[in-house]
C-alpha positions, 0 to 999 in steps of 0.5 A: 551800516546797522553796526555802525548807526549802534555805535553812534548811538552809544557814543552819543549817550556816553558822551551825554552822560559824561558831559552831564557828570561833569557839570555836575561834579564841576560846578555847585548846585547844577540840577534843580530838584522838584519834590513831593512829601509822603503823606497818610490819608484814605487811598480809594481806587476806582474804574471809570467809566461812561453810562446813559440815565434811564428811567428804571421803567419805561412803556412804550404806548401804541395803537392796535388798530389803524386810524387817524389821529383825530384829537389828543386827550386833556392833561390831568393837571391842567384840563384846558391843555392837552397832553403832550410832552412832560404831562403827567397822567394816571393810569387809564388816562385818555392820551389820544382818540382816533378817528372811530367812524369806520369802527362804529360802522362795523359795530352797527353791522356786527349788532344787526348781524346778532339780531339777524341770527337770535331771529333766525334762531327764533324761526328754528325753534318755531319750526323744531317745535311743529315738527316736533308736534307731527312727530308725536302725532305721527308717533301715536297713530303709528303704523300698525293701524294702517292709517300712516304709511311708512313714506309718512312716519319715516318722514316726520322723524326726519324733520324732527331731527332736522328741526333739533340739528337746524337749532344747534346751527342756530345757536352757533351762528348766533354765537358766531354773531355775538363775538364778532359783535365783541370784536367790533365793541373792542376795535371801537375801543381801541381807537381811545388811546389810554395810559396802561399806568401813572407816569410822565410823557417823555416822548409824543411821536405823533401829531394830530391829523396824522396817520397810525397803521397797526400791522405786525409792529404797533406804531408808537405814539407815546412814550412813558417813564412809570417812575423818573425818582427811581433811574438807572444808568447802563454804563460801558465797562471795558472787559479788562475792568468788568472783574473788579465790578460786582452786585451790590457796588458802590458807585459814584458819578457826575453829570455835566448839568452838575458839574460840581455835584456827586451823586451815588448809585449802587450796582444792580446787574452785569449783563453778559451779552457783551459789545465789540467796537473797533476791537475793544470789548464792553460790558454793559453794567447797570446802576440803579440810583434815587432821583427823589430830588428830580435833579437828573434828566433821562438819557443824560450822560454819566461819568461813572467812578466804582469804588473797586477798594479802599484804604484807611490810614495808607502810607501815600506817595505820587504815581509821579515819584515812583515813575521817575528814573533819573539818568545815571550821573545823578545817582549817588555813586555808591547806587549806581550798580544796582540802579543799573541792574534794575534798568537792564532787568525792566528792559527785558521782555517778559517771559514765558515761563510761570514762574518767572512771570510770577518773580516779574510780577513781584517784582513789579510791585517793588519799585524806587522812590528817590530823595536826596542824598546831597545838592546833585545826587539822589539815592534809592529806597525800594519799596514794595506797592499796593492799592492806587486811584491813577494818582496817589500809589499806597506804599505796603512796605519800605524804609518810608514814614510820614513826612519824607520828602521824595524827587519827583524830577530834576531840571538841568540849568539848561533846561533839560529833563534829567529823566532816563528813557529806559529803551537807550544803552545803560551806563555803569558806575566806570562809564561803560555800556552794559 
């Protein structure tokens, strides 16, 4: 049955072919020939790729200790408004106060607590004192006299020692008392929300009235970009493209806000932890670019193009003309067993062997571009290919020079496409299947 289908399809495509040479070679100017000139011009290839503009430094304000929202700071710029999102703020600016009531409490306990302790410090060496003076009162009289016993003198040196150790606690309770006291004074100040630097609000994540709890992770109030006329864009390169991106690389993008309008940025980094979505593998590459003019907005989309390489003065042919194949009655007779040979070789898989991979990737770089060669056929010429942007192909070498005019495709009266599919049986120049 396999066998069968097989031949149906080589008749079918013998028959296609004889009958298109016969109208060509019967009638007069049968196929309709589309054309595109060879020019000279700057040739630049790029990757593409999509990025998100960020601020090339944002701080993420939250609070240490928990509270409720109880007012937000006044703009700098506007003293009657307070701030809120877009207002500009200077370093130590008041973003927000909490509700201190409790913190005040604390510090009023922790201040009593120092005075308790620098009196009680106070009764210590009021009391190391008089013991010293029994203990040197003690120490004169002696007790080889007979007047104090051993019961008396053994027990005036203890209080005296005791006396000097009840100090030491004394000082250390008072500077148990002294830090806490600290910490109080800096919880309180906690509750006054302050900008850590000059920058530009982009996101306020809390409202008046509402509640922060700090615990292991400070709740984020605001959001703040240090600089918007420095941005950078962290856009996905796709793993087979990452090689052609290096440090210091130009880069052109657009944004769909300006649609119409270029903007330039520079490669800073290429980071290595790479991403995996659905099997495809992405780099993330970063872009450094200046937006002195405020013209780019944070987290808008890029479409990024790096500038991989570029030519002055190429010899440039369409991608078109060089994907063109035409079917093998429009080719002059002369040509066709090589253009035969050509298509065989193409259709083939790749091969294992290095060596010949190397042939097939030489190979590949030599291509056909087709013009004329009288009103129903066209003729090759091989050339050899080199730099290209997607659209225009740099011609390296080839009997090709400005102004020649190549076939980029034929149309049949009837309409048809005279491309050849290279996956269907080939014909020879004798009608024969190869």
């Amino acid at each position: 049955m396999k066998l069968f289908i097989a031949a149906l399809a080589v008749v079918a495509v013998t028959g296609g072919g004889a009958g298109f040479w016969y109208l060509a070679s019967s009638h007069g100017h049968t196929v309709q020939f589309r054309t595109a000139v060879v020019e000279r011009g700057n040739l630049l290839a790029t990757v593409a790729a999509t990025g998100t503009l960020e601020p090339e430094e944002v701080i993420d304000v939250g609070a240490r200790v928990a509270g409720q929202i109880k007012s937000f700071g006044a703009d700098p710029r506007d003293p009657k408004k307070v701030i809120d999102y877009c207002s500009e703020v200077e370093e130590g600016t008041v973003l927000a106060q909490l509700d201190d009531i409790l913190y005040v409490s604390l510090q009023g306990q922790a201040r009593a607590n120092v005075l308790k302790a620098e009196a009680d410090l106070l009764v210590l060496r009021s009391k190391l004192n008089q013991s010293e003076r029994d203990w040197n009162r003690v120490r004169r009289l002696g007790t080889s006299k007979g007047v104090i016993s051993d019961f008396e003198y053994d027990g005036a040196l203890n209080a005296y020692e005791s006396a000097k150790a009840s100090i030491l606690v004394g000082d250390a309770a008072l500077s148990q008392a002294k830090e806490l006291l600290k910490q109080a004074e800096t919880n309180l100040s906690y509750t006054t929300i302050r900008a850590p630097k000059k920058g530009v609000i982009l996101d306020r994540r809390v409202s008046v009235g509402q509640t922060v709890v700090a615990s292991l992770n400070a709740p984020s109030l605001f959001l703040i970009a240090t600089d918007l006329t420095k941005m950078q864009i962290w856009a996905s390169v796709n793993e087979a493209d990452i090689g052609s991106i290096q440090s210091g690389q130009t880069v052109r993008f657009t944004v769909d806000a300006y649609p119409n309008e270029v903007f330039q940025g520079t490669v800073a980094q290429i980071r290595y932890n790479a991403t995996m979505a659905m099997n495809v593998v992405t780099y993330t590459v970063v872009v450094n670019t200046d937006n002195s003019h405020r013209k780019l907005f944070p987290y808008q989309t890029a479409n990024l193009q790096f500038q991989v390489n570029e030519r002055k003065n190429a010899l440039m042919v369409p991608a078109s003309a060089l994907r063109w194949r035409p079917q093998l009655p429009l080719v002059a007779p002369e040509f066709r067993d090589e253009y035969s040979a050509t298509l065989k070789r193409k259709s083939g898989g790749p091969s294992a062997d290095p060596r010949a991979a190397a042939l097939e990737k030489e190979k590949h770089l030599q291509q056909f571009v087709w013009v004329r060669h009288d009103d129903n056929h066209v003729r090759p010429i091989k050339v050899r290919i080199g730099l290209s942007d997607g659209n225009l192909v740099e011609i390296v070498s080839g009997d090709l020079k400005e102004g020649d005019v190549l076939v980029t495709s034929a149309i049949t009266p009837q309409g048809q496409d005279t491309a050849v599919n290279p996956l269907t049986p080939q014909l020879n120049s004798k009608g024969k299947g190869k």
